[in-house]
C-alpha positions as CSV (number, residue, x, y, z in Angstrom):
1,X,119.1,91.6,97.0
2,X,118.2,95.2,96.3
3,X,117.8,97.9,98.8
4,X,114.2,97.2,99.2
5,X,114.6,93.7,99.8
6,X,117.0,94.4,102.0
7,X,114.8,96.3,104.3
8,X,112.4,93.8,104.0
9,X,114.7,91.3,106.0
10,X,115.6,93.5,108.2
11,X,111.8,94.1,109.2
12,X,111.9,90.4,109.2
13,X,114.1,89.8,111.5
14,X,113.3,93.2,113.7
15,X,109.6,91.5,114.6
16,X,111.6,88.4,115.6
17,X,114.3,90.3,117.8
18,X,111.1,92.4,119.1
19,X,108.2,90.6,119.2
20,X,109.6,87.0,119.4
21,X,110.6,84.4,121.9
22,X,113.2,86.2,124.8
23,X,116.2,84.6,123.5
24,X,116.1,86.6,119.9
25,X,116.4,90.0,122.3
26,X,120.3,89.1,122.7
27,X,120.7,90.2,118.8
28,X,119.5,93.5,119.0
29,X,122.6,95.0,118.8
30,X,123.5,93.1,115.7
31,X,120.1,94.3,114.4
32,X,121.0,97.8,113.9
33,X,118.8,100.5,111.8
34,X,117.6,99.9,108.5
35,X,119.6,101.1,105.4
36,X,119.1,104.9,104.7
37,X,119.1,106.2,101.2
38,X,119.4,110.1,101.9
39,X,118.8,111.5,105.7
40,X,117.8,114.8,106.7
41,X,120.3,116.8,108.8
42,X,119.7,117.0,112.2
43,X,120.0,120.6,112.8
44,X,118.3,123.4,115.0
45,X,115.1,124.5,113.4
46,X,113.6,128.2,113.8
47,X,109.7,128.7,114.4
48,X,108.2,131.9,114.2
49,X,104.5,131.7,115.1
50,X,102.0,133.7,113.2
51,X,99.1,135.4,114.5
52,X,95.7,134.1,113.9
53,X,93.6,135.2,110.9
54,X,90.5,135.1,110.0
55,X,90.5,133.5,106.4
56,X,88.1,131.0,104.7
57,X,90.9,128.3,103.6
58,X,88.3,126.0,102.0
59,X,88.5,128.7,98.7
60,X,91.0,129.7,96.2
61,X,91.0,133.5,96.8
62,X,91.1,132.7,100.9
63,X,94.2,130.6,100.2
64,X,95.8,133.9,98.6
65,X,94.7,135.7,101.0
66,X,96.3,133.6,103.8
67,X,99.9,133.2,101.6
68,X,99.7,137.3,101.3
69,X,98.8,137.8,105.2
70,X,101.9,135.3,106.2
71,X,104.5,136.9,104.0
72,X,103.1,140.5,105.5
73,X,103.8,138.4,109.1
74,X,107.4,137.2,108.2
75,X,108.0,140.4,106.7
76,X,108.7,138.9,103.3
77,X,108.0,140.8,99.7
78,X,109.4,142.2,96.7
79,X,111.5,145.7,95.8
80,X,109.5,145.3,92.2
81,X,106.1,145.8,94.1
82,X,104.5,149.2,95.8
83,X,104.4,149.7,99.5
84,X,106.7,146.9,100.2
85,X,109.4,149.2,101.3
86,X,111.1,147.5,104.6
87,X,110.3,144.3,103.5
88,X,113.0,141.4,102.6
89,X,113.5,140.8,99.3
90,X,112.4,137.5,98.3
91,X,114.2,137.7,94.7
92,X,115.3,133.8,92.8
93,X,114.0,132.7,96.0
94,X,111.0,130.6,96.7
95,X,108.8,129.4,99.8
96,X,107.7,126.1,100.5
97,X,104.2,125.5,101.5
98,X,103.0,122.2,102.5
99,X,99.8,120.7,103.3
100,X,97.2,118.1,102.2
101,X,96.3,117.7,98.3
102,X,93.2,120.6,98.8
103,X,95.5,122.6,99.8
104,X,98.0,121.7,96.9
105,X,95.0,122.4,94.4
106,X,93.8,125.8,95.7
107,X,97.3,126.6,95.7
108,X,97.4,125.1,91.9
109,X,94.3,127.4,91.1
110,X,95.4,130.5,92.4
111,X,98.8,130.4,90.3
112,X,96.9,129.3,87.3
113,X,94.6,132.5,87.5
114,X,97.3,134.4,88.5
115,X,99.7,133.4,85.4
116,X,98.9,137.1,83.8
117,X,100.2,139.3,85.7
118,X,103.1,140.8,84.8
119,X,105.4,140.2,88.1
120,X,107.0,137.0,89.5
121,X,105.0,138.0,93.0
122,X,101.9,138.6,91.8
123,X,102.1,135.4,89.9
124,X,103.2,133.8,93.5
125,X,105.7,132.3,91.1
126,X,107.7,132.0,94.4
127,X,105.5,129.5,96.0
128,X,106.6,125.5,95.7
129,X,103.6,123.3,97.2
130,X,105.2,119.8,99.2
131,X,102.8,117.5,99.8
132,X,102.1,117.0,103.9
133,X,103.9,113.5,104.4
134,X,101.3,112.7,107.1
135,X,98.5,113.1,104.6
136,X,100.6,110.8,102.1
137,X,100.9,108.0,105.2
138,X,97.2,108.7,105.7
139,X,96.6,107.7,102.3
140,X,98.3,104.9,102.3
141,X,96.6,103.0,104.9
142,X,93.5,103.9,103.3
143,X,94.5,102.0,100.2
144,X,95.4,99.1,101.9
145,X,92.0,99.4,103.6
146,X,90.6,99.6,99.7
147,X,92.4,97.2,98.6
148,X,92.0,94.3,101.2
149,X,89.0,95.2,103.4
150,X,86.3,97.3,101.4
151,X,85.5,94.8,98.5
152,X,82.8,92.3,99.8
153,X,85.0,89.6,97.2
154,X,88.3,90.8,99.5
155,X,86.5,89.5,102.6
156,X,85.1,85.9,101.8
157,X,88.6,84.1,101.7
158,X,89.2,82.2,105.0
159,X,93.0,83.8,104.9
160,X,92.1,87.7,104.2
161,X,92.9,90.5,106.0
162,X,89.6,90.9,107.4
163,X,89.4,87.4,109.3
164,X,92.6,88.5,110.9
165,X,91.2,91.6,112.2
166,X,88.3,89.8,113.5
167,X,90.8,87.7,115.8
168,X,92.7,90.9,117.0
169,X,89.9,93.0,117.0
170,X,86.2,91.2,117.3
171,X,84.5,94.2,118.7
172,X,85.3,96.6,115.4
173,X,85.1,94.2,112.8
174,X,81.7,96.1,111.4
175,X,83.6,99.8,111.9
176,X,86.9,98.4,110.5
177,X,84.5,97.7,107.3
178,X,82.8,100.7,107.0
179,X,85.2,103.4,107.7
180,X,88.0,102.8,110.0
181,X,90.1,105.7,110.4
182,X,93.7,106.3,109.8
183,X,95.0,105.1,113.9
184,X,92.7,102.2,113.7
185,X,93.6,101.2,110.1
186,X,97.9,102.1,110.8
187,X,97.5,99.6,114.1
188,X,95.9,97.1,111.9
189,X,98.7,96.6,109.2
190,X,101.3,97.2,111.9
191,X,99.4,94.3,114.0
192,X,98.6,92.0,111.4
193,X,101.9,92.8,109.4
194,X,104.1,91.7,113.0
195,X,101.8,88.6,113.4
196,X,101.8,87.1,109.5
197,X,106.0,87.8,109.9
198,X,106.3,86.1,112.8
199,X,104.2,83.0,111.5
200,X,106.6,82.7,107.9
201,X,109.6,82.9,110.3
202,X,107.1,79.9,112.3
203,X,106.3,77.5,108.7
204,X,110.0,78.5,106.8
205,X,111.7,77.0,110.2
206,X,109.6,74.1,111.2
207,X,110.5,73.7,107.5
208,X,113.9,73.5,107.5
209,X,114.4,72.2,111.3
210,X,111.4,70.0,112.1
211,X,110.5,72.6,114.7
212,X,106.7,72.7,116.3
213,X,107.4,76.5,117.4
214,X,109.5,79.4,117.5
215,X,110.2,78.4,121.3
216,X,111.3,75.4,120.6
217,X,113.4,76.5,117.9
218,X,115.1,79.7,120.2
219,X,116.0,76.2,122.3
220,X,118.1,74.8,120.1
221,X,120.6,78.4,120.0
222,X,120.4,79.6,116.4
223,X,123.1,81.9,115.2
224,X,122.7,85.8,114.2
225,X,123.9,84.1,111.1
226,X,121.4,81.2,110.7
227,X,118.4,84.2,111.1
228,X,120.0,86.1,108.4
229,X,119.8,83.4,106.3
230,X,116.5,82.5,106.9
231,X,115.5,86.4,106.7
232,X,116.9,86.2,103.1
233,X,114.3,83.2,102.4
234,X,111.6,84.7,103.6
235,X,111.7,88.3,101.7
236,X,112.0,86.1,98.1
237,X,109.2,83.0,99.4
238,X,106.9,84.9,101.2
239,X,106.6,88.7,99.8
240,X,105.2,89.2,96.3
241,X,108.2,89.6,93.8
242,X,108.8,90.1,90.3
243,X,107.9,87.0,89.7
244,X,104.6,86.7,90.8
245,X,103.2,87.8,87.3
246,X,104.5,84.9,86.0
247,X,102.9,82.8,89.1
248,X,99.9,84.4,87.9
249,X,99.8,83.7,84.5
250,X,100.1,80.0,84.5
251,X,97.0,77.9,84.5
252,X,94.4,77.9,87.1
253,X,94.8,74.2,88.5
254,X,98.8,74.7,89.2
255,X,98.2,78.0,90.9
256,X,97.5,79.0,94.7
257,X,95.3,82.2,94.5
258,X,95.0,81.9,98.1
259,X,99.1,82.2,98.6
260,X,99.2,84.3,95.9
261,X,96.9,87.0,97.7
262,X,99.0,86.7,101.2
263,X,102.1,87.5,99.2
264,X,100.6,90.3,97.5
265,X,99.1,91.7,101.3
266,X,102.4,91.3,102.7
267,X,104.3,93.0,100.0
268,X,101.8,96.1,100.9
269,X,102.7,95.7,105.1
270,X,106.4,96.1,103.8
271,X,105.7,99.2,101.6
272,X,103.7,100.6,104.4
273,X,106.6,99.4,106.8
274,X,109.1,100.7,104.6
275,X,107.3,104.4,104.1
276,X,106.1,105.1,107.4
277,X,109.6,104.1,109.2
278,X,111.6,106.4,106.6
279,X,109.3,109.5,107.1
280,X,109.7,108.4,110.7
281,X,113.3,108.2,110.2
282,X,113.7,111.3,108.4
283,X,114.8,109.3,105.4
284,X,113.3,111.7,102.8
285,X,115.9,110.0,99.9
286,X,114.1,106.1,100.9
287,X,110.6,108.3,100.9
288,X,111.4,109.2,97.5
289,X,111.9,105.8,96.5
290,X,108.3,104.7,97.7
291,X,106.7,107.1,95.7
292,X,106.8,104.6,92.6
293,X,104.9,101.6,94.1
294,X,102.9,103.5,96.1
295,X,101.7,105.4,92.8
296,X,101.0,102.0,91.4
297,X,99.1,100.8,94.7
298,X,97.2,104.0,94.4
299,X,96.3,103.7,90.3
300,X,94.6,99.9,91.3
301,X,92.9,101.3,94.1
302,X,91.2,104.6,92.5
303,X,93.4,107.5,94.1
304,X,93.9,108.8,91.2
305,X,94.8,112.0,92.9
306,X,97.6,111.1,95.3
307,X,99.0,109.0,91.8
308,X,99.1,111.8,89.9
309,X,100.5,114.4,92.3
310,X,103.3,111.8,93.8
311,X,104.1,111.6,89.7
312,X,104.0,115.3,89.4
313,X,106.4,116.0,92.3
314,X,108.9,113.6,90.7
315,X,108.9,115.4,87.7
316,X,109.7,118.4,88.6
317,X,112.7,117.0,91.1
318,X,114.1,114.9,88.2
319,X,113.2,117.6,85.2
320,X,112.4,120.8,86.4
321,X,113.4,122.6,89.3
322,X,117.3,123.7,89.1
323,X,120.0,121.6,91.0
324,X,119.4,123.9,94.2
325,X,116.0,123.7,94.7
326,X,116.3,119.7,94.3
């Protein structure tokens, strides 16, 4: 199993050891944390607040303006400009700016009008956009809610999304169509996501052991060792794989379109699982690795934006920015 698929088992058996029957609780210990790929440091942070100023930030020029009146604030600048005298030199140094992908564009636009003039600080050559991370989780539940809730065709199956929501949530099921929000829309693939896991652990163990319910199965003592195993199963029978291509290209009477699209909406709770607990995590090298199928999910579902800047900020980690700034 890869590193994905490992986390995938471990969210697997997490929603049992949580949300299952009381005698699963007696394994969270063994449960642990999911694998990290890179953490962040935990170390003591420094804010400096800035006054308030009074700058249109919905325009190019007011972005510059606001860049220019915060490194006035923190007293940053150049010895290669006039009346900058005092000021710290900001020299093969740059500053990070994040923010949402507006943001990122004016930012984009004021460099790209700025790429004549003759110094690096008039050029804010210095300045690196990151994209916000909450606006990149924001997106994502957006897509799932593109993906599997606004299409009229995603709604008619018996086992979509949508008739879930209606169980879990019968009073927003018209609001959950039209526009939902990003709390509403995160609660509903955390909700459904728990549920649909809990119910593969429920069919891949009645199964293997003849067992009506997860209650009656806790009765009969499974092992940390027996749920591993069983964890295993359920990431490569009941989450979309490589393989499902293949599923999908055999003819239409030996297929299950309706399994088929569970597998699919489960393999998008895991990314969303799998992204959200990293950023949560601080886990920014396991963040970096969701970028790619997110940038697929977000091709398919028309945010073309998000795709290309995700694909953007990977090439310049991988192929442009020097081994410090990386």
């Amino acid at each position: 199993m890869n590193r994905r698929q490992r986390f995938q088992a471990w969210k697997f058996l997490a929603d049992l050891v949580t949300y299952g029957p009381a005698y699963f609780r007696q394994f969270k210990a063994d449960l642990g944390e999911p694998e990290s790929v890179e953490k962040v440091p935990v170390v003591q942070s420094k804010q400096t607040p800035l006054r308030a100023m009074d700058v249109n930030e919905s325009t190019t020029a007011g972005n510059g303006e606001a860049l220019t009146d915060i490194f006035k604030q923190a007293n940053i600048g150049s010895r290669d400009e006039d009346r900058m005298e005092g000021r710290q030199d900001i020299g093969d140094h740059v500053v990070l700016v994040h923010g949402d992908l507006a943001t990122g564009e004016r930012i984009d636009g004021l460099q790209r009008s700025r790429s004549e003039e003759k110094t690096s600080w008039r050029r804010y050559q210095h300045v690196i956009f990151i994209m916000g991370l909450f606006h990149l989780k924001m997106a994502c539940a957006d897509a799932v809610w593109k993906l599997c809730i606004a299409p009229k065709a995603a709604r008619m199956d018996k086992t979509c999304l949508m008739a879930e929501v209606a169980k879990i949530r019968p009073k927003e099921t018209r609001k959950v169509i039209s526009k939902p929000g990003f709390r509403r829309m995160h609660e509903i693939i955390q909700h459904v996501g728990i549920v649909s896991r809990l119910d593969c652990w429920r069919v891949e163990v009645k199964r293997r052991y003849s067992t009506n319910s997860l209650e009656d199965w806790a009765k009969t003592k499974p092992t940390w060792e027996q749920l591993k195993d069983i964890a295993r199963a359920l990431v490569k029978d009941y989450v979309a794989g490589s393989d499902l291509k293949r599923k999908r290209s055999e003819p239409l009477e030996h297929r299950d379109q309706q399994r088929e699209n569970v597998l699919v909406r489960q393999q998008l709770y895991m990314y969303y699982e799998e992204i959200s607990g990293a950023m949560n995590a601080g886990d920014i090298g396991c963040v970096e690795q969701c970028f790619l199928p997110w940038i697929l999910v977000f091709k398919a579902c028309g945010k073309h934006k998000y795709a290309t800047h995700m694909l953007r900020t990977l090439h310049n980690l991988y192929f442009v920015y020097p081994a410090g700034l990386k």
